[in-house]
BAGUDREN-99188 format. One record per residue: residue number from 1; x, y, z of N, C-alpha, C in turn; residue in three letters. Coordinates in Angstrom, 3 decimals, decimal comma. Atoms other than C-alpha are relative to their C-alpha. Example, Ala and Ser with C-alpha at 12.3 -4.5 7.8 and 13.67 -1.06 7.14 Angstrom:
{num:1&neast:0,890&nnorth:-1,190&nup:0,000&caeast:12,300&canorth:-4,500&caup:7,800&ceast:0,900&cnorth:1,200&cup:0,000&residu:Ala}
{num:2&neast:-0,820&nnorth:-1,190&nup:-0,060&caeast:13,670&canorth:-1,060&caup:7,140&ceast:-0,770&cnorth:1,090&cup:0,730&residu:Ser}
//
This chain:
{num:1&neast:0,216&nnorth:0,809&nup:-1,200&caeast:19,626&canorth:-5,115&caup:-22,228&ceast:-0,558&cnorth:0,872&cup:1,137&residu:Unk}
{num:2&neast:0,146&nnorth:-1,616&nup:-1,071&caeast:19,435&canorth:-1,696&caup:-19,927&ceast:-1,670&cnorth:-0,160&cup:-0,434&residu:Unk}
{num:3&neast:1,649&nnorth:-0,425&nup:0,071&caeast:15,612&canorth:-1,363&caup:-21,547&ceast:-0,865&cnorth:-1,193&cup:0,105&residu:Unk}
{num:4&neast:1,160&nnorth:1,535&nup:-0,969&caeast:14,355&canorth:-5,298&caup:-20,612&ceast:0,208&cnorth:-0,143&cup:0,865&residu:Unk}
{num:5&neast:-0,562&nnorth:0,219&nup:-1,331&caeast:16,068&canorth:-4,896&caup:-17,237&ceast:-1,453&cnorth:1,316&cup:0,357&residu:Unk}
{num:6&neast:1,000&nnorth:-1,252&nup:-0,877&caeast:13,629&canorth:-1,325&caup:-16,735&ceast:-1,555&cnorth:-0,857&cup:-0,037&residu:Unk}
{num:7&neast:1,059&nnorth:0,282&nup:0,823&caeast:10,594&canorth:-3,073&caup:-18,767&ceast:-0,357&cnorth:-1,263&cup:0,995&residu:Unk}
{num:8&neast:0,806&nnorth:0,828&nup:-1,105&caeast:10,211&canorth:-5,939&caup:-16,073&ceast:0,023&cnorth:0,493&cup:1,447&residu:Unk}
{num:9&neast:0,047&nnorth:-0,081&nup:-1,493&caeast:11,364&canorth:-4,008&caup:-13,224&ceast:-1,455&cnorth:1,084&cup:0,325&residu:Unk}
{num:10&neast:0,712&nnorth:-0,994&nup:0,266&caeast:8,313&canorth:-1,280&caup:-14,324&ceast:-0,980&cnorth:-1,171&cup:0,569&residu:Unk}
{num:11&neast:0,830&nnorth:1,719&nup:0,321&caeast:6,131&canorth:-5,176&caup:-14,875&ceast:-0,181&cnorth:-0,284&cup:1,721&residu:Unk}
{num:12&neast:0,183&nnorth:0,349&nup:-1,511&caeast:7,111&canorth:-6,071&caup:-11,358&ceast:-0,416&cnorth:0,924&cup:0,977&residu:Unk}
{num:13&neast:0,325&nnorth:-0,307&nup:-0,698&caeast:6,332&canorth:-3,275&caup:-9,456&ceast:-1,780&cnorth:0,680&cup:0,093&residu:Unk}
{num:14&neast:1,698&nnorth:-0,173&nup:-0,190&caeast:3,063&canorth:-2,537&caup:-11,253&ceast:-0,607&cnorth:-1,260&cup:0,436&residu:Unk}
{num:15&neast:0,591&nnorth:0,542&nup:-0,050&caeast:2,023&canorth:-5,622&caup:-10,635&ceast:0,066&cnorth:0,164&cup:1,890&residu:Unk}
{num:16&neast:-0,154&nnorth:0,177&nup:-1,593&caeast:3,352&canorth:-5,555&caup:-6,743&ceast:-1,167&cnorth:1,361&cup:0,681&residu:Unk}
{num:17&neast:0,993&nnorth:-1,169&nup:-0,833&caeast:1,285&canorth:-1,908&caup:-6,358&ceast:-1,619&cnorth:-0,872&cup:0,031&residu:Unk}
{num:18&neast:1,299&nnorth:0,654&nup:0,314&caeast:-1,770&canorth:-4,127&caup:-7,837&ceast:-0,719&cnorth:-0,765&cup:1,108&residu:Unk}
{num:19&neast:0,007&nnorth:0,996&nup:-1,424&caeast:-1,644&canorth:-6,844&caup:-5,055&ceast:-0,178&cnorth:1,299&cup:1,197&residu:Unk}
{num:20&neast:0,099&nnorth:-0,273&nup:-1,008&caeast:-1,200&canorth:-4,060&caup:-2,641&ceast:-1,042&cnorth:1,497&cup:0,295&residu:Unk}
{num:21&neast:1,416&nnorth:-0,546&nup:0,044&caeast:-4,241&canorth:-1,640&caup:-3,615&ceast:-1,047&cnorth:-0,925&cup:0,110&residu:Unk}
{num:22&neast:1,294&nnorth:0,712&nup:-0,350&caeast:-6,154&canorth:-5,028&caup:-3,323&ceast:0,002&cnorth:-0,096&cup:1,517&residu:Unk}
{num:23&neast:-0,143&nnorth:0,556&nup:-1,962&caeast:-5,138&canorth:-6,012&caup:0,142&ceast:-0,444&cnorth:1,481&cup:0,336&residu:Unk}
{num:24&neast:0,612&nnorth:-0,981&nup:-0,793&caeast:-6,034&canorth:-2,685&caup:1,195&ceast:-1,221&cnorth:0,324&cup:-0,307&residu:Unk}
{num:25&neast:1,732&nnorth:-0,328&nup:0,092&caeast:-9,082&canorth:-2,151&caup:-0,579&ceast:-1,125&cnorth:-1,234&cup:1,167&residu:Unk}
{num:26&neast:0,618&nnorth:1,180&nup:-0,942&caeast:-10,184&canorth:-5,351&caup:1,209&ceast:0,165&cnorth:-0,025&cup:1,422&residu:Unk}
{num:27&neast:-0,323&nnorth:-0,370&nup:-1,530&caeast:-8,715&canorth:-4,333&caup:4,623&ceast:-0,522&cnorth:1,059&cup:0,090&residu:Unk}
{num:28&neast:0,651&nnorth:-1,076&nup:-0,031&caeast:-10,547&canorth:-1,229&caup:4,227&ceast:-1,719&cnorth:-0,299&cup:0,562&residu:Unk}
{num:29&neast:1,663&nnorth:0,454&nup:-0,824&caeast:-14,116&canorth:-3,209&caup:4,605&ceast:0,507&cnorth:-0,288&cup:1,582&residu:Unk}
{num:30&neast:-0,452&nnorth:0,074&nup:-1,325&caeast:-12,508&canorth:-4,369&caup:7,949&ceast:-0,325&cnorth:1,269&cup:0,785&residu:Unk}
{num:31&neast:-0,577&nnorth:-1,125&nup:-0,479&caeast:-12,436&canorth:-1,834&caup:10,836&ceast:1,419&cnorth:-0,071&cup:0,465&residu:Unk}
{num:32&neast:-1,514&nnorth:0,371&nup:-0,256&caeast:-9,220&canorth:-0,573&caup:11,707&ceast:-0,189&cnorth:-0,077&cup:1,748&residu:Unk}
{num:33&neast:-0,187&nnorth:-0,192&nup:-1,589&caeast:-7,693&canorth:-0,941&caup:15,227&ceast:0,102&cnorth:0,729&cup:0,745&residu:Unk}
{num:34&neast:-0,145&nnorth:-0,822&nup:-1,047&caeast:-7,607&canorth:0,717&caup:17,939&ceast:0,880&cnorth:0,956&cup:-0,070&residu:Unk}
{num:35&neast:-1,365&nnorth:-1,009&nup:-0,011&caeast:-4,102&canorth:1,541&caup:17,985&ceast:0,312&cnorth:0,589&cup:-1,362&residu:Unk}
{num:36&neast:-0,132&nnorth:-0,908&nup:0,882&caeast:-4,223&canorth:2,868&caup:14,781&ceast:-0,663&cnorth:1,287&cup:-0,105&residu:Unk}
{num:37&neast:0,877&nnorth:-1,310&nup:-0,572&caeast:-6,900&canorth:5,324&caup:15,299&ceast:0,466&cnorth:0,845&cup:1,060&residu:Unk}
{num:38&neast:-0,382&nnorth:-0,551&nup:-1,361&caeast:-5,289&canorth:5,958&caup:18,388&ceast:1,344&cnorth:1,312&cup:-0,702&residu:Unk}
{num:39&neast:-1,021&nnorth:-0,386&nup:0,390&caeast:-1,602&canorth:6,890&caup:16,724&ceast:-0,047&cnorth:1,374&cup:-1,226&residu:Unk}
{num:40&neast:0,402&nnorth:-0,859&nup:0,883&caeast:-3,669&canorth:8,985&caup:13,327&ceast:-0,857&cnorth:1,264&cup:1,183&residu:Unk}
{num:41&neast:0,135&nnorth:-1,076&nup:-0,738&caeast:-5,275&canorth:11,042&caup:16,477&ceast:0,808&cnorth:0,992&cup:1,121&residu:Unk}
{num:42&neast:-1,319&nnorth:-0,561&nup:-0,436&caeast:-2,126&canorth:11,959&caup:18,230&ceast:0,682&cnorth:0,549&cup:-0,875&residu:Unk}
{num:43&neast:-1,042&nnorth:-0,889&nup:1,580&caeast:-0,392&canorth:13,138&caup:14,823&ceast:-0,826&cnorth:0,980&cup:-0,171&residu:Unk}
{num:44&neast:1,002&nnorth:-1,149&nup:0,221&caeast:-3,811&canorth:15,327&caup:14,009&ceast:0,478&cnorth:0,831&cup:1,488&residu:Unk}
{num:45&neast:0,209&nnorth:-0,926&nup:-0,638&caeast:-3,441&canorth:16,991&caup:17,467&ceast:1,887&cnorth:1,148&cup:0,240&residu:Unk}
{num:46&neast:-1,120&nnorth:-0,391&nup:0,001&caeast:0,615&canorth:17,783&caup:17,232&ceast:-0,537&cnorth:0,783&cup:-1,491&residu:Unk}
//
């Protein structure tokens, strides 16, 4: 039971990374915002 409990929880999260390399590949054509650019150039200068 222990190895169909791993075998969908493996199932579910590849599939959840799947969904969430699309949404970003697709939010990637987008530009980003402001305040994000803003927050990734304050971390580079610390």
């Amino acid at each position: 039971k222990n190895i169909w409990k791993k075998k969908t929880y493996f199932s579910i999260v590849h599939s959840y990374s799947l969904a969430k390399s699309r949404s970003f590949s697709s939010g990637n054509e987008h530009p980003k915002p402001k305040g994000f650019l803003g927050q990734q150039q304050q971390t580079n200068n610390k």
